[in-house]
MITIRO-963000 format. One line per 4 residues: their letters; for each residue x, y, z of C-alpha. Coordinates in nm, 3 decimals. Example, Ala and Ser with C-alpha at 12.3 -4.5 7.8 and 13.67 -1.06 7.14 Angstrom:
2
AS> 1.230/-0.450/0.780 | 1.367/-0.106/0.714
//
This chain:
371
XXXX> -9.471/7.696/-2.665 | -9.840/7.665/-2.738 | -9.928/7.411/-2.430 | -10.158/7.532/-2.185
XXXX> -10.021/7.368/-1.879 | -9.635/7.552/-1.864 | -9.861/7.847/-1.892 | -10.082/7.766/-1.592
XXXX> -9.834/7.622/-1.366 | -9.644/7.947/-1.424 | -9.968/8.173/-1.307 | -10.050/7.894/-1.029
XXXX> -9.662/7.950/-0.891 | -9.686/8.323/-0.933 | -10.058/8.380/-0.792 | -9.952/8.148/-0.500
XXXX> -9.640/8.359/-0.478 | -9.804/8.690/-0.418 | -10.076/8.529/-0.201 | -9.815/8.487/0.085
XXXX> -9.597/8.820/0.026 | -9.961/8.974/0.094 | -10.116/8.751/0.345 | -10.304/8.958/0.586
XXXX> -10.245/9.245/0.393 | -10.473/9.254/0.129 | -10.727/9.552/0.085 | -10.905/9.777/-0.206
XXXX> -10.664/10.076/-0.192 | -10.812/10.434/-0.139 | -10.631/10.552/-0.419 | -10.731/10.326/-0.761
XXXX> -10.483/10.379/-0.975 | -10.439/10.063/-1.175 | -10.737/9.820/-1.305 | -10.731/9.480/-1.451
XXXX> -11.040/9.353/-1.611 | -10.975/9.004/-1.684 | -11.183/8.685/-1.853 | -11.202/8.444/-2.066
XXXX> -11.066/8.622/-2.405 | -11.138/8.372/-2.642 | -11.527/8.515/-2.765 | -11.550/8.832/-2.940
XXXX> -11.902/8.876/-2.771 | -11.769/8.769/-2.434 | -11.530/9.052/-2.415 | -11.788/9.354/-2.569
XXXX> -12.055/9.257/-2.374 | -11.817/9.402/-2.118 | -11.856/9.796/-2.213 | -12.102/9.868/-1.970
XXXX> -11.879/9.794/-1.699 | -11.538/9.923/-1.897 | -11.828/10.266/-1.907 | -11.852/10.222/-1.530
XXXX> -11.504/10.172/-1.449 | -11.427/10.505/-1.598 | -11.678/10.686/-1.467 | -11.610/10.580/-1.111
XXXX> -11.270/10.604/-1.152 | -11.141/10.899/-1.427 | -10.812/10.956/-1.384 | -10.712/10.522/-1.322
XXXX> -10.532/10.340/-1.635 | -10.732/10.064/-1.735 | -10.631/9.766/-1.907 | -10.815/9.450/-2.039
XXXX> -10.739/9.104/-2.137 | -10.856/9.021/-2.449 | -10.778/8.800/-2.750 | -10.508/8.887/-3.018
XXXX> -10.784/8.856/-3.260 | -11.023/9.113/-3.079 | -10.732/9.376/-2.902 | -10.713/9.516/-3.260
XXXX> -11.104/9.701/-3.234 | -10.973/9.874/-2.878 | -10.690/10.012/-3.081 | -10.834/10.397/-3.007
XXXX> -10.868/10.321/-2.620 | -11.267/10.328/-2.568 | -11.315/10.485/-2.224 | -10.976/10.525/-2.215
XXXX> -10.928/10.108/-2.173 | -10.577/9.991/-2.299 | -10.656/9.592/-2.443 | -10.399/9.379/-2.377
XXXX> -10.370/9.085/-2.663 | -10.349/8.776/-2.417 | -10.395/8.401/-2.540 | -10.410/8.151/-2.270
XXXX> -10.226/7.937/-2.454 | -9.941/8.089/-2.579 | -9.693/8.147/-2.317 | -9.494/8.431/-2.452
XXXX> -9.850/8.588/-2.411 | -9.829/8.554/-2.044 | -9.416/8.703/-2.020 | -9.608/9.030/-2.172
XXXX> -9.892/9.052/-1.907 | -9.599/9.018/-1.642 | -9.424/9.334/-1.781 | -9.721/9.503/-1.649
XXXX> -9.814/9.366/-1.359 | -9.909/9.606/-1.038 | -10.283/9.651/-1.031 | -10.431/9.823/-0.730
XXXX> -10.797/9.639/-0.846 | -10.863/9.358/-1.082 | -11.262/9.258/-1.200 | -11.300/8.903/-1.283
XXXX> -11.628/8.850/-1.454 | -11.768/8.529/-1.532 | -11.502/8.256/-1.449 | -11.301/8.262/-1.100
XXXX> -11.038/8.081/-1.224 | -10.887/8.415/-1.411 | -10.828/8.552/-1.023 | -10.568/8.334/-1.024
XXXX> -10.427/8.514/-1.318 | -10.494/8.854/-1.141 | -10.293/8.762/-0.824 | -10.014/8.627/-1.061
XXXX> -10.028/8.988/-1.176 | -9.984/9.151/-0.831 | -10.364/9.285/-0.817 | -10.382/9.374/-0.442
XXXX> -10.809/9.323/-0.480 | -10.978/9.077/-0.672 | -11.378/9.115/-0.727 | -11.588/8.869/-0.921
XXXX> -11.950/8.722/-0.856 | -11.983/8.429/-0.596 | -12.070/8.097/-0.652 | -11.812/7.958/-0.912
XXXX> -11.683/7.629/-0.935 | -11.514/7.410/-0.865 | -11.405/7.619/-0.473 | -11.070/7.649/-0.574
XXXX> -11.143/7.897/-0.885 | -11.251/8.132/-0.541 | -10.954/8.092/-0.338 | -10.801/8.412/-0.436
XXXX> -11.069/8.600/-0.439 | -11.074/8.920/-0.229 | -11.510/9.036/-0.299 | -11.752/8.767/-0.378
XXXX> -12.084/8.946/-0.531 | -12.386/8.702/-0.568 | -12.593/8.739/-0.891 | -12.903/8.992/-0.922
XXXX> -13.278/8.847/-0.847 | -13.393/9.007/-1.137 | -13.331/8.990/-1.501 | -13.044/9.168/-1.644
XXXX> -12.786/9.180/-1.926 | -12.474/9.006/-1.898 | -12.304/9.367/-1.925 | -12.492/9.551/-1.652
XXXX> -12.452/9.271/-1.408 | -12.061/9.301/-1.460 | -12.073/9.669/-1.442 | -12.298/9.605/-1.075
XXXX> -11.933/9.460/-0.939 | -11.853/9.863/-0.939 | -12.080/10.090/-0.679 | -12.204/10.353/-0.785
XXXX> -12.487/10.478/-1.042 | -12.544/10.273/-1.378 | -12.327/10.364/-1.628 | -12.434/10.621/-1.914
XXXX> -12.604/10.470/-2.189 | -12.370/10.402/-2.497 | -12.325/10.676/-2.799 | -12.104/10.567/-3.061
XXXX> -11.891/10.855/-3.018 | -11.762/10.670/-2.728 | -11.611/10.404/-2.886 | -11.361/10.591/-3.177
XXXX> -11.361/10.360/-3.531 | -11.036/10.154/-3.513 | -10.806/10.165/-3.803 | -10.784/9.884/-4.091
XXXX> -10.619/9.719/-4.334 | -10.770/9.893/-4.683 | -11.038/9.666/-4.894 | -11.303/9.696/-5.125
XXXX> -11.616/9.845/-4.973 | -11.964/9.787/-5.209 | -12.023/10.064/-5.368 | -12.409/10.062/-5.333
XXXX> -12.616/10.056/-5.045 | -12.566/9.700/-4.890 | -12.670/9.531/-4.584 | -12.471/9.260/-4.422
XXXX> -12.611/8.893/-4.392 | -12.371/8.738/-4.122 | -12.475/8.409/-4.098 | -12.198/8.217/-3.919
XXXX> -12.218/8.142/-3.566 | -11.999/8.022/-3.253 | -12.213/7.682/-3.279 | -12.413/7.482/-3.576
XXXX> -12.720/7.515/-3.324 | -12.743/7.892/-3.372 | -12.729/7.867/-3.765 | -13.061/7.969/-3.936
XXXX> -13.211/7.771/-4.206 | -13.049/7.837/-4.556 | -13.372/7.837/-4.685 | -13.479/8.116/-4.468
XXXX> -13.171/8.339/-4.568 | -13.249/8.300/-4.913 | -13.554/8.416/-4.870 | -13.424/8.714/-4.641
XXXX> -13.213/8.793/-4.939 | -13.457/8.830/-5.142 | -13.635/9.086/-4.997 | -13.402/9.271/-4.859
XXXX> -13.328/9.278/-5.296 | -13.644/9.441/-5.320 | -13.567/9.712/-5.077 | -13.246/9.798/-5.309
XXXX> -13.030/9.683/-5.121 | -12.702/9.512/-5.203 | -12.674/9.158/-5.008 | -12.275/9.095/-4.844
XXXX> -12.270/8.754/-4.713 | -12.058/8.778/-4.410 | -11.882/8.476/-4.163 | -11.590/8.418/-3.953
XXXX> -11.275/8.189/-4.100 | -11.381/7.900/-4.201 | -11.764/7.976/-4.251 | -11.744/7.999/-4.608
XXXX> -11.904/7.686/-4.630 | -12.205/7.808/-4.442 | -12.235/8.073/-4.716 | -12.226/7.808/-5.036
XXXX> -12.473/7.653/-4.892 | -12.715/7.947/-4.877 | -12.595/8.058/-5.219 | -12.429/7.799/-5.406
XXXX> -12.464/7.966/-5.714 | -12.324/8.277/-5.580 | -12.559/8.537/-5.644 | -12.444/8.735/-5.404
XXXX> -12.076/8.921/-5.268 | -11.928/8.749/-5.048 | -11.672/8.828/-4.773 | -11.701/8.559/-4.489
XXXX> -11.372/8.455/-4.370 | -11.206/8.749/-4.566 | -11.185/8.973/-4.309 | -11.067/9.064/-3.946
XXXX> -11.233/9.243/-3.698 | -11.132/9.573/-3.787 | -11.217/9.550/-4.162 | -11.515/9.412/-4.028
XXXX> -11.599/9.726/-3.830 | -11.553/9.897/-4.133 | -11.810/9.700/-4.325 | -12.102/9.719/-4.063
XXXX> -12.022/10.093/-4.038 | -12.075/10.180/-4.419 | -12.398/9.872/-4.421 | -12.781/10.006/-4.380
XXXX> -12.841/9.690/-4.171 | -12.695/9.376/-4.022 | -12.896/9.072/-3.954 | -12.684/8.771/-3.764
XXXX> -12.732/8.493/-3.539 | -12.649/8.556/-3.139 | -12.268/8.573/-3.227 | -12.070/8.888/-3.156
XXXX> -12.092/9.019/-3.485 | -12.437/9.101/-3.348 | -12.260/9.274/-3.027 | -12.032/9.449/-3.275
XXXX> -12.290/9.603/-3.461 | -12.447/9.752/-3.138 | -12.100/9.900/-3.122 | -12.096/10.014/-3.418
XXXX> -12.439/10.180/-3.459 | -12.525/10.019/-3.721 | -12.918/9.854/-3.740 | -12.918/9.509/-3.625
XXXX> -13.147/9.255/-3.595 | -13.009/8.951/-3.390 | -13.183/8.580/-3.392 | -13.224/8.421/-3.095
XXXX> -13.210/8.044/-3.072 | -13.059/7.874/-2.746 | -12.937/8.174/-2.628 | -13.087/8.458/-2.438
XXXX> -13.244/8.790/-2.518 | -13.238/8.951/-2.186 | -12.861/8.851/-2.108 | -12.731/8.896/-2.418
XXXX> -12.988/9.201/-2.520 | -12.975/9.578/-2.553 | -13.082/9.658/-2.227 | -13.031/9.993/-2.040
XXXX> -12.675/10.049/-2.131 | -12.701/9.985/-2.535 | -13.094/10.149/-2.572 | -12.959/10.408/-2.790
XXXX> -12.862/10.147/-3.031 | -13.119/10.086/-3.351 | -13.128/9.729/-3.256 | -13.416/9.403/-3.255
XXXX> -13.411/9.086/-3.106 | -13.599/8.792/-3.293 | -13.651/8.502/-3.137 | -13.934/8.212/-3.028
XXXX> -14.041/8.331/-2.640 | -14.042/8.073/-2.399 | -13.917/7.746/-2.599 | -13.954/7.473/-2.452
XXXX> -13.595/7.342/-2.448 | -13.457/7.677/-2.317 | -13.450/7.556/-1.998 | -13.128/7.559/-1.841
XXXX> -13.059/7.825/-1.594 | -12.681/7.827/-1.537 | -12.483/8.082/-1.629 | -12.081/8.059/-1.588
XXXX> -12.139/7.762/-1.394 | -12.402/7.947/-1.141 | -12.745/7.883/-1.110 | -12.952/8.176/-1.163
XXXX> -13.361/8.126/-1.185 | -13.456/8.361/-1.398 | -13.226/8.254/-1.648 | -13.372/8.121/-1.940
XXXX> -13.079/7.964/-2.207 | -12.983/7.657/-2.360 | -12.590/7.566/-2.338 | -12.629/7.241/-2.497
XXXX> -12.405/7.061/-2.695 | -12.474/6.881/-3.059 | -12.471/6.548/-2.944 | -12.688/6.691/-2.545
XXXX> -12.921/6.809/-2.793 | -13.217/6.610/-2.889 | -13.423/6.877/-3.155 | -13.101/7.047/-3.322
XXXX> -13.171/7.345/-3.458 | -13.594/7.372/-3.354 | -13.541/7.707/-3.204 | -13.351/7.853/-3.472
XXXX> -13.619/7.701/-3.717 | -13.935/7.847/-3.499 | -13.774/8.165/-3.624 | -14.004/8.271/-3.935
XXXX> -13.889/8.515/-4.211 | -14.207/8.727/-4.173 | -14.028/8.792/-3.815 | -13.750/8.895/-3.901
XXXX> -13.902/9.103/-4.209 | -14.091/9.277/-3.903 | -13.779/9.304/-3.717 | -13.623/9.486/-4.021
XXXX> -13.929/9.728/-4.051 | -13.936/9.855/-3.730 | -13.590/9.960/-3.830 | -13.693/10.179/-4.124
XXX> -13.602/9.950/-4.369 | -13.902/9.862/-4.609 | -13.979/9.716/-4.992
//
């Protein structure tokens, strides 16, 4: 059954269930042995811009199993247990999905970052404390909620405000070593030095001009290397329209995210939209350079955790239209973003197109990659 609503009723019943065997009760054990880290699995990015708190988790609590939600298309890349974290492969949808959290439920603390609502999914798990940031709505996503953190006053990543739900000391910055390469399905590397041109995106507003790609190509050509057009299923398209008379290899929609692991790791450089192929190749180690359009640098950026990683951000500071500051439905002023829609937008694509190839060439060059 692939309707959404048996599913929820079933976690409503459950998480209302265990509110009233525990009423009164309810307290962060001394002894952590059990954590649930739990959110909206859908977004690759969404669920790695988590590792600084997964880092924190284990550090503040080393000998605790760990397990995360996360979706069947991303579990696969946690396959070697990062921090010792166990992903469990959990669609929303799907309700034989939900029968296989149940098999493990008893969790002495569960971390909800970004949306409330997944506390209800936490409770419905038996998690005997539920911690998330404040400020949610509607009320109801924070009825189950045990610790209600507000949001920091100053700018941070996405990632280190989710690992601030934990006391304790900031986590160690990442090393690659920390994450151990998952396992994949054998294909056919390049067998010259290559970069990776991953040009699809998780919305048409954060596509770069075709133009501009083309031209990116080209002299990333005259620095010898090999050009892989890379995209997620379906985003083919996007690629014969930057090189509709395929001059170039390409693998976009070919792969999954373990094979695509595998290609950043062997690449001298990726260069992608804000999508979490760009998040992957922090991961990874592998030089990125990440375009900012409506999305935001400092939330979505390297930051303390990931400044290890050989990584740029290219963008247009302080565009006009980035304007919003809400963030998982909370207001947060120094918050700088744009979350619109196609049809809220009125300039589609202008921040993507204030992005100029001699930036990104810079970008590239800071990274030791030159004609």
């Amino acid at each position: 059954m692939s309707s959404r609503f048996p599913v929820r009723l079933h976690i409503v019943v459950a998480a209302l269930w265990q509110s009233l065997l525990t009423l009164g009760q309810r307290h962060l054990p001394r002894d952590v042995r059990r954590i649930l880290v739990t959110h909206h699995p859908q977004m690759l990015g969404d669920t790695l811009l988590l590792t600084p708190l997964l880092a924190k988790l284990r550090a503040s609590y080393p000998t605790a199993e760990i397990l995360l939600t996360a979706s069947p298309v991303t579990a696969p890349l946690y396959q070697k247990q990062p921090y010792g974290v166990k992903a469990l492969a959990y669609d929303p949808r799907n309700h034989r999905s939900l029968r296989a959290l149940f098999q493990l439920r008893g969790f002495d603390l569960a971390i909800v970052p970004g949306d409330n609502r997944y506390s209800w999914l936490a409770r419905a798990l038996g998690a005997r404390w539920v911690a998330g940031f404040a400020g949610d709505r509607p009320a109801s996503k924070n009825w189950l909620m045990d610790q209600l953190t507000p949001y920091p006053d100053t700018p941070a990543t996405w990632g280190e405000m989710a690992a601030a739900l934990i006391d304790g000391p900031p986590p160690a910055p990442y090393m690659t070593e920390d994450w151990p390469t998952p396992d994949c399905r054998p294909f056919a590397l390049p067998t010259q030095p290559y970069c990776v041109l991953h040009v699809g995106a998780s919305t048409v507003l954060k596509l770069w001009n075709p133009e501009k790609w083309r031209a990116l190509a080209e002299f990333l050509t005259k620095c010898g290397l090999q050009i892989v057009w890379s995209g997620g299923p379906g985003e083919q398209c996007v690629v014969d329209e930057i090189d509709p008379d395929k001059k170039h290899l390409s693998l976009a929609g070919q792969l999954d995210l373990a094979q695509l692991w595998h290609l950043l790791a062997h690449a001298r450089l990726l260069v992608c939209p804000d999508t979490g192929a760009a998040h992957l190749g922090r991961i990874v180690g592998t030089p990125t350079v990440t375009l900012f359009g409506p999305g935001s640098p400092v939330l979505c950026g390297a930051g303390e955790f990931w400044k290890n990683s050989p990584y740029r951000a290219v963008t247009v500071a302080n565009f006009p239209c980035r304007d919003q500051h809400v963030f998982f439905r909370r207001t947060i002023v120094w918050v700088r973003r744009c979350g619109r829609n196609q049809r809220e937008c009125t300039t589609p694509g202008a921040c993507m197109d204030g992005i100029q190839v001699a930036d990104v060439r810079r970008a590239i060059e800071e990274l030791g990659v030159r004609e």
